[in-house]
Legacy VTK file of the C-alpha trace (Angstrom):
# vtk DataFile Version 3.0
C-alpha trace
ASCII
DATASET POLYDATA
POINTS 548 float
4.816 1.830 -14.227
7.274 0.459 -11.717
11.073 0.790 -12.738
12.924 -2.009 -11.518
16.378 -0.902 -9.626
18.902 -4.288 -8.899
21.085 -2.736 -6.178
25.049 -4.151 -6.718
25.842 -4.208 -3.037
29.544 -3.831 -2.287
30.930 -4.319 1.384
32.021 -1.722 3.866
35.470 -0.249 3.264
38.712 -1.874 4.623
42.177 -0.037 5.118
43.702 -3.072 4.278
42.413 -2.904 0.727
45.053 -0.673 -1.236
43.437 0.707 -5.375
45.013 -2.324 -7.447
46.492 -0.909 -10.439
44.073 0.161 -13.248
41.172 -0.065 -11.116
38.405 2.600 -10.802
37.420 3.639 -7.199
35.213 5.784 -5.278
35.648 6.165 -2.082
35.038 8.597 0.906
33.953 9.817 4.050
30.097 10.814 5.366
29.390 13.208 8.291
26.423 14.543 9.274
26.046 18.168 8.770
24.838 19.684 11.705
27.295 17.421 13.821
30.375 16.852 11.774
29.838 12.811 13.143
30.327 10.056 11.009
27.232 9.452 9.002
26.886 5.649 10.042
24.902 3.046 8.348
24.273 4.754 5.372
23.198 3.563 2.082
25.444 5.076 -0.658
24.609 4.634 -4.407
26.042 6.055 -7.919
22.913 7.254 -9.882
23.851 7.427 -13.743
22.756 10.705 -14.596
21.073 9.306 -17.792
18.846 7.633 -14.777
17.574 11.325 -14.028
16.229 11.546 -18.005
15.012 8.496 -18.961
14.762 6.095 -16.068
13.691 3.040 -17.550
14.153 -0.449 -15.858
15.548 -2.916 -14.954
18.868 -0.991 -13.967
22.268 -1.692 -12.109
22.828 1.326 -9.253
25.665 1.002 -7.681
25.156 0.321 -3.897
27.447 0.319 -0.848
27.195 0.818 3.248
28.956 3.267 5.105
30.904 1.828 8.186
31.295 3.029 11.689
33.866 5.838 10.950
31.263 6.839 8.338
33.490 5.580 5.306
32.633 3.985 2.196
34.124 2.637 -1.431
32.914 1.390 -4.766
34.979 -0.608 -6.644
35.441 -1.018 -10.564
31.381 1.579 -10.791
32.162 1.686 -14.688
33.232 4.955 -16.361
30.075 7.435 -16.872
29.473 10.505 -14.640
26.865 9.538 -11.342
25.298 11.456 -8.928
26.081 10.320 -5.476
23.338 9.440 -3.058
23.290 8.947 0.675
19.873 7.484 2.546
19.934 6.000 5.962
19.816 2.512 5.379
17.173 2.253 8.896
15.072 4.635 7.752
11.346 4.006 8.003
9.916 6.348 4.994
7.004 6.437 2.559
8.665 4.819 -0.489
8.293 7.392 -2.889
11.245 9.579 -0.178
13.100 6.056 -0.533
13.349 6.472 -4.107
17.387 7.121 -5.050
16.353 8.902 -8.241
14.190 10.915 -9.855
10.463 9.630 -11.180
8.815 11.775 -13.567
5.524 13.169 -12.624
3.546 14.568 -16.109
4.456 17.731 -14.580
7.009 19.508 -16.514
7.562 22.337 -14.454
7.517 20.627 -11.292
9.966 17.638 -12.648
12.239 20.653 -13.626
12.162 22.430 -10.297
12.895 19.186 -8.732
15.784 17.647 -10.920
17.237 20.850 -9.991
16.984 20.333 -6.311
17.920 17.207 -6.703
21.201 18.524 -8.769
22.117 21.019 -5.758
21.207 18.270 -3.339
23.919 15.583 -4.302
27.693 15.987 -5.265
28.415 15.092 -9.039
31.273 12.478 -10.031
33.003 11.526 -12.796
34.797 8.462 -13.051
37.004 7.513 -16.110
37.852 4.089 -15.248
41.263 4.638 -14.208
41.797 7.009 -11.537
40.623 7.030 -8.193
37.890 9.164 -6.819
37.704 10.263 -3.805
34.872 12.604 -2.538
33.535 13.403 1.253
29.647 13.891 2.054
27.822 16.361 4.331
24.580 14.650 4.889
21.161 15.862 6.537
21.089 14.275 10.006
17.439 12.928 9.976
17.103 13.093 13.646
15.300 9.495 13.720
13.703 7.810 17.093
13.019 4.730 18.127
10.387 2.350 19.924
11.485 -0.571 21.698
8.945 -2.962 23.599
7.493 -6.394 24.294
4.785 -8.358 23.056
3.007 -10.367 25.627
0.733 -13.668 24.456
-2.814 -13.864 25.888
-0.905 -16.125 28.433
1.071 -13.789 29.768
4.172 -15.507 28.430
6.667 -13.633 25.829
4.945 -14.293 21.957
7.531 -15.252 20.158
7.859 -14.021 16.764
5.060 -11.775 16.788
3.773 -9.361 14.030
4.529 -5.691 14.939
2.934 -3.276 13.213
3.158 0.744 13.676
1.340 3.290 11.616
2.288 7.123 11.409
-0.753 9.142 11.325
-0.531 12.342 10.005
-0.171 13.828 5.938
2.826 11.158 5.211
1.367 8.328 7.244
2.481 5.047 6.280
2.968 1.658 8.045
5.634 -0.657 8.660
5.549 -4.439 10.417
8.741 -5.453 11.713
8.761 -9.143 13.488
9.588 -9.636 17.429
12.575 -12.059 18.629
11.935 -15.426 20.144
11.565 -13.414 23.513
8.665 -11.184 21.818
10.850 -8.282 22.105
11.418 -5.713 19.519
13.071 -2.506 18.462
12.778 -0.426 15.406
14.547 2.810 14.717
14.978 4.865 12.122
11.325 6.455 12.536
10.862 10.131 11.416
9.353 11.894 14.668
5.334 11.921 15.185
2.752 10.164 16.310
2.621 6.159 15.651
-0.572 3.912 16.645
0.955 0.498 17.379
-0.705 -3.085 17.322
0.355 -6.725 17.093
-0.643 -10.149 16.256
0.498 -13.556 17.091
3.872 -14.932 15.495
3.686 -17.523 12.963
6.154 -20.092 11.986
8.974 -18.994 9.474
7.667 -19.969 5.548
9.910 -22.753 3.790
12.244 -21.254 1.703
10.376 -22.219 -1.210
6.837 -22.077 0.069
4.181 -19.335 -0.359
4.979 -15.828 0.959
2.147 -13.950 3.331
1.748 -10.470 4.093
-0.890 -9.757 7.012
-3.528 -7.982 7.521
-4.355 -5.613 11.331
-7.981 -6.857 11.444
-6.851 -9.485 14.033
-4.466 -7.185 15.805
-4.341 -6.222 19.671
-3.777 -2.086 19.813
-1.876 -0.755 22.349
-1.616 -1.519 25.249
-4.076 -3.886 25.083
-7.021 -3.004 23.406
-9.101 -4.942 19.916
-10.792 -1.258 19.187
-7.935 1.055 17.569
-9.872 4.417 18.748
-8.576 3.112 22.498
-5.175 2.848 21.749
-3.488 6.256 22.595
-0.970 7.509 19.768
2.841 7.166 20.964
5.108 9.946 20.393
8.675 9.377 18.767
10.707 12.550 19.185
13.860 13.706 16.964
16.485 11.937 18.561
14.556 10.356 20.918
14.072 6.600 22.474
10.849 5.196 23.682
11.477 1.815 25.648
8.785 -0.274 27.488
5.821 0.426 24.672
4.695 -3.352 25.268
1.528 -4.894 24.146
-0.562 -7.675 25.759
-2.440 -9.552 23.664
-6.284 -10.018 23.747
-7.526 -13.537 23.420
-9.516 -13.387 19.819
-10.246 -16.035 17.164
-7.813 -16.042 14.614
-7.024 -18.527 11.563
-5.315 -19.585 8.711
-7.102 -19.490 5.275
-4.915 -21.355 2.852
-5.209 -22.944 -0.414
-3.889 -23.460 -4.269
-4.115 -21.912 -7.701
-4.597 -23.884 -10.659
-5.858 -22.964 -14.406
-8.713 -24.547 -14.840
-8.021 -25.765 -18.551
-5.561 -28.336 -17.341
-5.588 -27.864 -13.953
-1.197 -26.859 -13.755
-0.131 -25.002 -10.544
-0.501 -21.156 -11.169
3.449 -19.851 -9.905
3.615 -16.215 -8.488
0.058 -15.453 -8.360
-1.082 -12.622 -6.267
-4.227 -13.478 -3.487
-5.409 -10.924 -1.894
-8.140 -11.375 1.021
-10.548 -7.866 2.123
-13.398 -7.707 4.195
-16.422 -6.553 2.663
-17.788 -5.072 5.500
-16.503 -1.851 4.452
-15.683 -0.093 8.003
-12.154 0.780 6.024
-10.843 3.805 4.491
-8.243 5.248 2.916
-5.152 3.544 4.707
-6.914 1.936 7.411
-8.019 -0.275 4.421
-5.243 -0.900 3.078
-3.967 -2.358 6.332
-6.753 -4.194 6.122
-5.801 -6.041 3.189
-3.887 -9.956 3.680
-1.554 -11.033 0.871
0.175 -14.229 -0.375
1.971 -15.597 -2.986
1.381 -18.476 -4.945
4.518 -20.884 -4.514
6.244 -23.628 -7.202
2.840 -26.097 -6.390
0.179 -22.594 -6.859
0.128 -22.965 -2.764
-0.385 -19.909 -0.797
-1.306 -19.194 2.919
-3.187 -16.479 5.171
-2.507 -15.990 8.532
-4.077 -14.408 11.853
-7.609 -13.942 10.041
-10.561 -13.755 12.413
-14.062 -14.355 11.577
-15.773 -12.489 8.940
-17.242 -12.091 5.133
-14.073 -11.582 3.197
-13.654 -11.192 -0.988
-11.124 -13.113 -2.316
-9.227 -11.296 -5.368
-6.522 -13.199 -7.427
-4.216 -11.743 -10.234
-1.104 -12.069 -11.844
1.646 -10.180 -9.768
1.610 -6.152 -10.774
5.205 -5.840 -11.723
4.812 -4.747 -15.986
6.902 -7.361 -17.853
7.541 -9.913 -15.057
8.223 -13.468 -16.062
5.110 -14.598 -14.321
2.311 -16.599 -16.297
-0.929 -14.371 -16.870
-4.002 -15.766 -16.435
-7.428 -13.557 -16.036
-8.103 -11.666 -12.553
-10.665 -14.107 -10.555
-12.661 -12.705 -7.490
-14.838 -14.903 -4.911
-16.158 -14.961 -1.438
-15.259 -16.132 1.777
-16.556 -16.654 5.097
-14.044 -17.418 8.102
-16.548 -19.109 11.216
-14.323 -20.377 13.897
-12.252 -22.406 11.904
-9.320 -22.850 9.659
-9.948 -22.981 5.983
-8.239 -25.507 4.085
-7.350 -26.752 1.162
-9.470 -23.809 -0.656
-8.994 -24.905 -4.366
-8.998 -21.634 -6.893
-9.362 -22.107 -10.609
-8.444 -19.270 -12.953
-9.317 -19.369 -16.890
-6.074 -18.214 -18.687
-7.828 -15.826 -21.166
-6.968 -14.284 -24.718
-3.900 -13.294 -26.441
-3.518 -10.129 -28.055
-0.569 -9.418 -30.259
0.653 -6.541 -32.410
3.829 -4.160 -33.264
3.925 -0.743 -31.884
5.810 1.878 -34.271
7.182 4.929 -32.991
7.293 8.540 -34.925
10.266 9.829 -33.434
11.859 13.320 -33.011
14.431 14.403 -30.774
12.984 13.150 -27.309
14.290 9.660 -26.154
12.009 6.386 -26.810
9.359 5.826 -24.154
8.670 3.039 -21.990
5.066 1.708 -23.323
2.887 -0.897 -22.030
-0.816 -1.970 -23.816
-3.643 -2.728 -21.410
-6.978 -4.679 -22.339
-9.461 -5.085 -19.232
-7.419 -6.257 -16.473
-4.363 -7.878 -18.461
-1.130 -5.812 -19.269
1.800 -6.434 -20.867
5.118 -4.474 -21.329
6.240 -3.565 -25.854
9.398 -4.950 -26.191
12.438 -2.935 -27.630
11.911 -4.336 -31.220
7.949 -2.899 -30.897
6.287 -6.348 -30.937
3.943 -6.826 -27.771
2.145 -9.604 -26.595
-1.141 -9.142 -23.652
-2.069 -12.990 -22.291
-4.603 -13.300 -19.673
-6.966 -11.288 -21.554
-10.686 -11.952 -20.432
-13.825 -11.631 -22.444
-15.642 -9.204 -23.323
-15.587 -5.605 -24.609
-12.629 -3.345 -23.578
-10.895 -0.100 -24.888
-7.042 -1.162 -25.785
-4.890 1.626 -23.489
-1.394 2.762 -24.130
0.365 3.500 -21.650
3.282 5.710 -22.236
6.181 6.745 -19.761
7.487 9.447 -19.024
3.632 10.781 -19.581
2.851 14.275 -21.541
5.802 13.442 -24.428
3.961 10.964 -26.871
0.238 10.276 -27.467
-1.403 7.022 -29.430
-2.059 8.412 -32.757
-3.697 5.515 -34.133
-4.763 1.734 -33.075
-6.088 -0.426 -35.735
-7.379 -4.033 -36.619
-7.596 -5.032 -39.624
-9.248 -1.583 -40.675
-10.977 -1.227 -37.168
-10.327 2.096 -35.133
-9.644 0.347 -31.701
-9.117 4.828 -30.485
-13.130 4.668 -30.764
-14.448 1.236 -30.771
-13.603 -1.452 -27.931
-11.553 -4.843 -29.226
-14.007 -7.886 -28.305
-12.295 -10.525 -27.153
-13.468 -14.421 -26.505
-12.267 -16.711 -23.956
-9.410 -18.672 -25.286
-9.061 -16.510 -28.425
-5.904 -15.160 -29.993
-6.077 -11.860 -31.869
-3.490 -10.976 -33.996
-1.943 -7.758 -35.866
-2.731 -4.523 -34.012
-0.681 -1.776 -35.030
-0.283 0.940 -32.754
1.550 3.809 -33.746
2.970 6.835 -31.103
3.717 10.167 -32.100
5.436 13.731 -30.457
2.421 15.056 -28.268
0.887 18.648 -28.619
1.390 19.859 -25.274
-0.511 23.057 -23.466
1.233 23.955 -19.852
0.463 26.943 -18.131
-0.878 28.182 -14.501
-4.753 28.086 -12.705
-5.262 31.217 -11.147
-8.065 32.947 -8.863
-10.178 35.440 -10.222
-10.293 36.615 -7.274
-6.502 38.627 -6.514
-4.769 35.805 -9.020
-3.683 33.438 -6.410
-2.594 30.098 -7.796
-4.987 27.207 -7.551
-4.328 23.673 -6.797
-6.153 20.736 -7.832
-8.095 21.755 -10.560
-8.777 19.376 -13.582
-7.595 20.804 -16.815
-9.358 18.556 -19.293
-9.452 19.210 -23.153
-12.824 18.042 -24.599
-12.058 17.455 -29.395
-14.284 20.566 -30.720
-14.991 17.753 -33.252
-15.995 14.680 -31.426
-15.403 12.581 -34.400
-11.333 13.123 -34.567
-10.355 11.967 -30.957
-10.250 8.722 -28.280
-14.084 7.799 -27.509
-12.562 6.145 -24.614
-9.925 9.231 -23.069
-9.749 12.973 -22.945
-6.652 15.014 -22.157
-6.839 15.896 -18.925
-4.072 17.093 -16.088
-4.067 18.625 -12.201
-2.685 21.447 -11.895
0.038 21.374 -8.501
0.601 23.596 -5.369
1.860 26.462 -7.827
-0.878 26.302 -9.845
1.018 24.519 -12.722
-0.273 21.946 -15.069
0.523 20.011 -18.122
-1.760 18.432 -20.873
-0.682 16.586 -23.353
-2.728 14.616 -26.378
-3.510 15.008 -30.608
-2.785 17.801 -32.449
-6.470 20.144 -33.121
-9.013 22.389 -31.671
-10.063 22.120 -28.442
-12.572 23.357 -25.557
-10.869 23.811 -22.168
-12.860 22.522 -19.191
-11.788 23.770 -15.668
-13.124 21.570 -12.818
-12.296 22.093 -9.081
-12.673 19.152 -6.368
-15.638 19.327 -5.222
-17.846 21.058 -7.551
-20.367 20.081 -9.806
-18.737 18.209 -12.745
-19.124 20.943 -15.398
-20.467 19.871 -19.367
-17.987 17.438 -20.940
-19.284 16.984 -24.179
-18.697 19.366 -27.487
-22.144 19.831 -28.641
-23.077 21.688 -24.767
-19.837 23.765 -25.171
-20.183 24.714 -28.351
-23.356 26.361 -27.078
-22.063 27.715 -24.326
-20.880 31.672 -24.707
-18.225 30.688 -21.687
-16.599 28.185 -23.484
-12.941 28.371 -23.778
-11.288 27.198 -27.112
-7.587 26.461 -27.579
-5.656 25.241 -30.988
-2.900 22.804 -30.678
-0.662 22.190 -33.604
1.354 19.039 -34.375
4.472 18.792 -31.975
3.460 21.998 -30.140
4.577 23.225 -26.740
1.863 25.946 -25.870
1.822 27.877 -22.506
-1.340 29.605 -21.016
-2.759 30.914 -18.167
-5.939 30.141 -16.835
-8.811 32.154 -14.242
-10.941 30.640 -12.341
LINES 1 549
548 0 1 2 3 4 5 6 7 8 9 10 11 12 13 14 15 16 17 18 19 20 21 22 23 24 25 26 27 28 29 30 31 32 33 34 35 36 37 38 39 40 41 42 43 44 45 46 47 48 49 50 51 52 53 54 55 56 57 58 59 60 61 62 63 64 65 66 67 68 69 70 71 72 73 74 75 76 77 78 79 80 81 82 83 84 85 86 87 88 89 90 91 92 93 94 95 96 97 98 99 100 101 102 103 104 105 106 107 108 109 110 111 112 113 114 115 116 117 118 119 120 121 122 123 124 125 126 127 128 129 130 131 132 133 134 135 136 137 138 139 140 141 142 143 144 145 146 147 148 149 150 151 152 153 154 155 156 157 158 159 160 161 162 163 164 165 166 167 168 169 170 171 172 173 174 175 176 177 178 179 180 181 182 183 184 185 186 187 188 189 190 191 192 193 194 195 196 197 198 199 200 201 202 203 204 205 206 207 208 209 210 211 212 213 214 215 216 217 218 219 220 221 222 223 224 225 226 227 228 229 230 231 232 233 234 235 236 237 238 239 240 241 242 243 244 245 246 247 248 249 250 251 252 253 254 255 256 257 258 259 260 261 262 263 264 265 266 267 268 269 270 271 272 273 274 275 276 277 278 279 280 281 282 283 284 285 286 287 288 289 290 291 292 293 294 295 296 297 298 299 300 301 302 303 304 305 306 307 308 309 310 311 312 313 314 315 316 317 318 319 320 321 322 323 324 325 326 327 328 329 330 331 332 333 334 335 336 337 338 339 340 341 342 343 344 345 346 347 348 349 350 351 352 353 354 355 356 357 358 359 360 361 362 363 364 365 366 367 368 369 370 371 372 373 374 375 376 377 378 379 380 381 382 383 384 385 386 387 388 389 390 391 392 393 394 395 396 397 398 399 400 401 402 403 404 405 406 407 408 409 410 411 412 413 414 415 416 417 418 419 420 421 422 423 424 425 426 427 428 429 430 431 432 433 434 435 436 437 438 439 440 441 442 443 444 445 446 447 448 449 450 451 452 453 454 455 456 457 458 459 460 461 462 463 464 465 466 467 468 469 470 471 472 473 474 475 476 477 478 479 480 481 482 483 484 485 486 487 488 489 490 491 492 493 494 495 496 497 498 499 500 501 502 503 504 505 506 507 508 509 510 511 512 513 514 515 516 517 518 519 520 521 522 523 524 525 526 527 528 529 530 531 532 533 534 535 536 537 538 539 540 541 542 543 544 545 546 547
């Protein structure tokens, strides 16, 4: 799940400040290493290298800017040997290329190849909490552009504060919405070079600093220049280096409104704080990140108020949740989804009741060998809660019904569930039924050292490596595994995979994208002359390769 990082952001380095006696320092320079110019505006940060092996959250990195001359300093980091990391602070990246360290995958060979890369990548320090350090980076020049412009209201005055938004197309698209000045003027740099499509909406006024924060949705956006269909609007071009000025837009008069409204429980009817409302269409025009985009978010505030803004008419869904972040100190209640319809007006004072469900309770115990303890979470329908150091977990926000209770384990492909109970009841192959308000009580859980089968998918044809083929493992013996999960992996670019799961016999099951889902159950493979069969001991660490 997500690993929280607290950045301890330290201010640019000053000649006037001289190492006071006993403190621990690291300081230097950053150029760029095609140019040998200072490497301004960077974001430097100290990764602990035990942050490379088991990165769990939340965690203090280490975090300072370099200056104008390139030049940066940490004061008093704390002994411990660190990695040292330099990002462009303006950079406009997918997040998982934002990340300053390493997130495992399930793929062992992959995560090995890459903490390597990563190793040759950054300098190593070691700081004893004494002696200065002093250490000078050569850092990749990311050639960024820019797009500068002006957004023009349907009046042809400036519109102040409005919602920029640009999209890279492309295999890393992603989006970013930066907000225009007063004037309706922005700039954004920082952008990796390709094609953007770019769109705005009307400002809105600043939030209160306590009141409900809004993310937007495109569907009422004017496409450049000014166009509502986003097939008109011709892609701009950012080159390496380069500076596009003048891309302004000119709004197209549309009906747009606010949806807003409150979250309460319905048992006693308290404000629901931090609650996640999410608005879609359900017209289903959307895909892949187009839909996204299409999505509006807010969240609830002290009183369960949140807001939507710039929504034209349509059907919309309404889905509300507790915020996604594992283990935040957020009251769970149980998901709620409704409709909407938006008809030339603003909707007010939309009043959401959510029930607050079940709790769940138990102890997780951990067999453990030599491998560090796992981050686990348990999951029941759409509630989730984070096990807490001592074992003991508690899910809230449960809902009713019949669900399978899922462990999640992180990193993946090192420990498996090897047994769930309730009172006597074996929750690996029977669901836990829950009621609505009831508290459940006990479940033990207990994780042990994985059997794990890695290996390569290769072509029949010439032995070329294959990518994106399923690798699932289907129990020879039905009655000994999950009834609700099989072991399954995908292998990568290379051709690598990695399954992990219980200790026994097996049939392998190869499935490309695309094709016909082959037999997943035992009794057809057993049948089946074809059928491959793999044993997997307790603890094992098998390696195989597979034709296709």
């Amino acid at each position: 799940m997500l690993v929280g990082a607290i950045a301890s952001a330290q201010s640019a380095p000053d000649k006037s400040i001289q190492n006071r006696l006993g403190e621990s320092i690291v300081k230097g320079r950053a150029v760029y290493e095609d140019t040998d110019q200072p490497a301004t505006r960077q974001r430097v940060q100290l990764i602990a290298i035990e942050l490379l092996v088991n990165p769990r959250g939340p965690v203090r990195i280490p975090t300072t800017i370099t200056d104008a001359k390139g030049e940066f300093i940490f004061h008093n980091p704390g002994a411990g040997e660190y990695y040292v990391v330099a990002r462009p602070i303006d950079a406009h990246v997918p997040s998982a290329e934002s990340s300053p360290f390493l997130l495992p995958t399930g793929d062992a060979a992959a995560d090995a190849a890459r903490l390597e890369r990563y190793k040759k990548d950054f300098p190593r320090v070691t700081v004893n909490g004494n002696n200065p350090v002093e250490i000078n980076l050569r850092v990749k020049n990311p050639h960024f552009g820019s797009i500068s412009g002006r957004i023009i209201g349907v009046d042809g005055t400036p519109a102040a504060r409005a919602q920029v938004h640009l999209l890279k197309t492309g295999e890393k698209g992603f989006g970013y919405s930066p907000i225009a000045d007063e004037n309706g003027a922005y700039h954004v740099r920082g952008l990796p070079a390709g094609e953007y499509i770019l769109s705005a909406a009307p400002g809105v006024k600043d939030p209160a600093p306590d009141g409900p924060r809004s993310v937007q949705g495109v569907l009422g956006n004017t496409y450049f220049p000014s166009t509502l269909d986003p097939n008109l609007s011709p892609p701009v071009t950012v080159s390496p280096d380069g500076e596009l000025s003048e891309v302004n837009i000119t709004l197209v008069p549309v009906s747009l409104h606010n949806v807003a409204g409150t979250v309460n429980a319905e048992s006693d009817g308290h404000p629901i704080v931090g609650a996640t409302v999410r608005l879609s269409p359900k017209d289903g025009k959307q895909a892949g990140l187009e839909s996204a985009l299409a999505n509006y978010f807010s969240t609830t505030d002290a009183q369960g108020r949140w807001v939507l803004n710039n929504v034209p008419d349509g059907i919309y869904g309404i889905d509300v949740r507790p915020t996604g972040v594992v283990g935040a100190m957020v009251e769970r209640f149980v998901n709620k989804n409704q409709d909407l319809t938006v008809a030339g007006n603003n909707v007010e004072n939309l009043a959401i009741q959510v029930s607050m469900g079940g709790r769940v309770s138990g102890h997780v115990t951990i067999e453990q060998g030599k491998e560090p303890g796992p981050d686990i979470s348990v999951w029941i329908g759409s509630a989730i809660s984070r096990v807490e150091a001592n074992g003991d977990f508690t899910v809230t926000g449960v809902p009713e019904g019949e669900f399978p209770l899922s462990v999640i384990i992180r990193p993946p492909n090192v420990f498996y569930a090897r047994s769930i109970q309730l009172n006597g009841t074996d929750l690996l192959r029977e669901r836990l039924k829950t009621t609505a308000g009831a508290e459940i009580k006990d479940v033990r859980v207990v994780i042990a050292q994985a059997s794990i089968l890695t290996g390569r998918v290769l072509s029949a044809k010439g032995g070329a490596p294959l990518s994106r083929v399923s690798v699932t493992l289907i129990p020879a013996d039905p009655s000994t595994g999950p009834a609700f999960t099989r072991p399954n992996g995908l292998s990568n670019e290379q051709g690598t995979f990695i399954v992990s799961g219980a200790p026994g016999e097996y049939f392998l099951v190869l499935w490309g994208l695309g094709e016909p889902l082959a037999p997943h159950d035992a009794e057809s493979l057993r049948k089946s002359p074809n059928a491959r069969r793999i044993t997997l001991g307790p603890g094992e660490r098998k390696s195989i390769d597979l034709v296709k």
